[in-house]
C-alpha positions as CSV (number, residue, x, y, z in Angstrom):
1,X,0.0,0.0,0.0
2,X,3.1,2.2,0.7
3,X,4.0,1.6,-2.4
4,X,1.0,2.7,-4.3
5,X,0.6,6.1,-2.6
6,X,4.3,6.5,-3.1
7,X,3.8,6.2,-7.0
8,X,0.6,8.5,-7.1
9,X,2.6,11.1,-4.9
10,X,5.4,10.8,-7.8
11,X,3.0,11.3,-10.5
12,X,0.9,14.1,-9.0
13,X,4.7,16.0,-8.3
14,X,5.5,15.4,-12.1
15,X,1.8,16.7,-13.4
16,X,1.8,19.7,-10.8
17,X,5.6,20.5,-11.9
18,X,6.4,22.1,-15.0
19,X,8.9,20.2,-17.7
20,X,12.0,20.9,-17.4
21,X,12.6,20.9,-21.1
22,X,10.7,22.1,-24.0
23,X,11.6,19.0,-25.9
24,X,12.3,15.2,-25.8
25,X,14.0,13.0,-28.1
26,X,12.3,9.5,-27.5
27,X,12.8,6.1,-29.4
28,X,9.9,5.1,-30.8
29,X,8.9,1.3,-32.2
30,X,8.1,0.4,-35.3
31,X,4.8,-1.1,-34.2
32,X,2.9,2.7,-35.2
33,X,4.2,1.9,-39.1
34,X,1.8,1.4,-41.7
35,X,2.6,-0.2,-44.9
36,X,0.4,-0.4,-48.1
37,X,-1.6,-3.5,-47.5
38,X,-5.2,-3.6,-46.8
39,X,-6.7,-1.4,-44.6
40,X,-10.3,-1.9,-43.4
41,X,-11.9,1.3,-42.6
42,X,-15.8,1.9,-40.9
43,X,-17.0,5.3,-40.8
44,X,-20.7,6.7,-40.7
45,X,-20.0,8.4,-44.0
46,X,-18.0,8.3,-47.3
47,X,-17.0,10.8,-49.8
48,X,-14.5,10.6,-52.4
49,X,-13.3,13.7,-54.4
50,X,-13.5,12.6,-58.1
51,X,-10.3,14.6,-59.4
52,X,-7.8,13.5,-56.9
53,X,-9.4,10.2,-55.8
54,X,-8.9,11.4,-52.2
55,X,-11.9,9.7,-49.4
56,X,-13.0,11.4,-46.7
57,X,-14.2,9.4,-43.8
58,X,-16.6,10.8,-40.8
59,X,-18.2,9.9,-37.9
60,X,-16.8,7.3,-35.7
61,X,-14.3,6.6,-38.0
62,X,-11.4,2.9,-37.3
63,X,-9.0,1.8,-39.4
64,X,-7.2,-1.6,-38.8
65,X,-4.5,-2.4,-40.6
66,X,-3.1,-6.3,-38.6
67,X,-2.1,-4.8,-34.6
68,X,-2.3,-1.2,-35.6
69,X,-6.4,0.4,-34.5
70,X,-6.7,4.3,-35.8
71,X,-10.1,5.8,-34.4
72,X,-10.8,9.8,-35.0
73,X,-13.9,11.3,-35.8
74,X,-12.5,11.7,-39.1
75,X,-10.0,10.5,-41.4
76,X,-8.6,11.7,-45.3
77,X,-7.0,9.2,-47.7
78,X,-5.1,10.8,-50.1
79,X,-3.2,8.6,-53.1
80,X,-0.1,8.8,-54.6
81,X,-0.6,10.4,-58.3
82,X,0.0,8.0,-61.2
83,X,-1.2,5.2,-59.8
84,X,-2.2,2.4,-62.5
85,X,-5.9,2.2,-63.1
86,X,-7.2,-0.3,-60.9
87,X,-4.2,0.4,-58.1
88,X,-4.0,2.6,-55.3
89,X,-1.4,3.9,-53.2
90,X,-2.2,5.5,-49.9
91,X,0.0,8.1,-49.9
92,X,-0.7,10.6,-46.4
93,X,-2.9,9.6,-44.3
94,X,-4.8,12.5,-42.0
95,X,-6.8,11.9,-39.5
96,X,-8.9,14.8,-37.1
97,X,-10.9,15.0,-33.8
98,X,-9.6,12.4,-31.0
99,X,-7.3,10.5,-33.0
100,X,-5.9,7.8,-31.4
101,X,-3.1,4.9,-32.3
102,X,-3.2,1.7,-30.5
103,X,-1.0,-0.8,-31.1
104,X,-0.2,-4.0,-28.9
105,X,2.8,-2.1,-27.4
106,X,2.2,1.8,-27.7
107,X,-0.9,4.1,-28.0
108,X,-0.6,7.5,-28.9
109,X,-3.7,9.8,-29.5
110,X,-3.9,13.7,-30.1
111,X,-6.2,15.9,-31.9
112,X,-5.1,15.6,-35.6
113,X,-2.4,12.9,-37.0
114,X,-0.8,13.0,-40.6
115,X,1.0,10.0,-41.7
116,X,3.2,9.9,-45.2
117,X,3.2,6.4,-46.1
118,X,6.4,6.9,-48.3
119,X,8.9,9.3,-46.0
120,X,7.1,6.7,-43.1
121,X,6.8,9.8,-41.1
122,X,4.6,10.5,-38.1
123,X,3.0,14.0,-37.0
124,X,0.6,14.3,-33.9
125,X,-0.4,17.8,-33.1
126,X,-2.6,18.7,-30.4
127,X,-2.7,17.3,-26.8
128,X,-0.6,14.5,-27.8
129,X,-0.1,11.5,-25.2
130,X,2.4,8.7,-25.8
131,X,2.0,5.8,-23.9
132,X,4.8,3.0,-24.3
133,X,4.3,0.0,-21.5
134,X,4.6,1.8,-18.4
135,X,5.7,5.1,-19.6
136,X,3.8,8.2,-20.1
137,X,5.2,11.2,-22.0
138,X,2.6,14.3,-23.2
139,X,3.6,17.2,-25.2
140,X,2.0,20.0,-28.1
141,X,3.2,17.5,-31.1
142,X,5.3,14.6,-31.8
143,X,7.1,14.0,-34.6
144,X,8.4,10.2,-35.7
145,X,10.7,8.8,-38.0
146,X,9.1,5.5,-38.5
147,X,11.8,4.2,-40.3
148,X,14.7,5.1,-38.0
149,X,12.3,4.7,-34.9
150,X,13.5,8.1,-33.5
151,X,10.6,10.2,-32.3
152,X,10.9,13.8,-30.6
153,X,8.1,15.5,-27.9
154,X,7.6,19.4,-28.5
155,X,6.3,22.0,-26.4
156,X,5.5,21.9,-22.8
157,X,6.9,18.1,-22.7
158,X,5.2,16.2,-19.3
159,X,6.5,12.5,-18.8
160,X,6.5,9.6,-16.0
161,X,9.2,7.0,-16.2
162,X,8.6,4.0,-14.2
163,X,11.8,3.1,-11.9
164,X,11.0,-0.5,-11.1
């Protein structure tokens, strides 16, 4: 029991004090990285933009591509241009309202997320919470390179850091 009010007096000490820095490199799995395989999106509503091809899905909006779960209240496909006729490759990815990540491993959410496909780059912008197994770490925006699986915390940078 000593132990349990001794972590929430830690956490309410790191959440009443401000951050030390104003930005935090972090590591950052790959487990957040989409590829161009299927993607199974539910949405109360559909619209797709006949001269780019681009959909726009609203309303209670998940996408599951294998472990990886994206809800928002919105979310944009666009394609990559000169995709053969039949073909499509998702190109960015940007999702709106409540967004939130969910892997196995992690779970990030924020208030919008944009996602190249091709530079496998990350951008969360908005209240932005990163959880990774114990860890907590909150910020304005994150940035990831999925590829390297560097990621960096801006702007009023909050975290809790499990010592056991």
């Amino acid at each position: 029991m000593l132990q349990l009010v001794t972590r929430l007096i830690v956490v309410a000490l790191l959440f009443s004090a401000p951050a030390v820095a104003q930005d935090v490199q972090i590591t950052f799995g790959s487990s957040l990285r989409l590829d161009n395989s299927a993607v199974e999106v539910t949405a109360d509503s559909l619209e797709v933009d006949q001269t780019t091809g681009a959909s726009m899905f609203s309303g209670n909006v998940l996408a599951v591509q294998g472990g990886m779960r994206i809800s928002a209240e919105s979310l944009r496909l666009e394609y990559e241009p000169g995709a053969r006729a039949g073909t499509r490759r998702i190109g960015t990815l940007t999702a709106s309202g409540n967004v939130a990540m969910v892997t196995e491993t992690e779970a990030i959410e924020a208030q919008r997320a944009i996602y190249s496909l091709n530079e496998q780059r990350l951008e969360m912008i908005g209240d932005v919470v990163l959880v990774q197994g114990p860890n907590l770490l909150s910020g304005e925006r994150f940035v990831a390179d999925l590829r390297s699986g560097s990621g960096r915390m801006i702007g009023r940078v909050r975290t809790i850091i499990q010592m056991e």
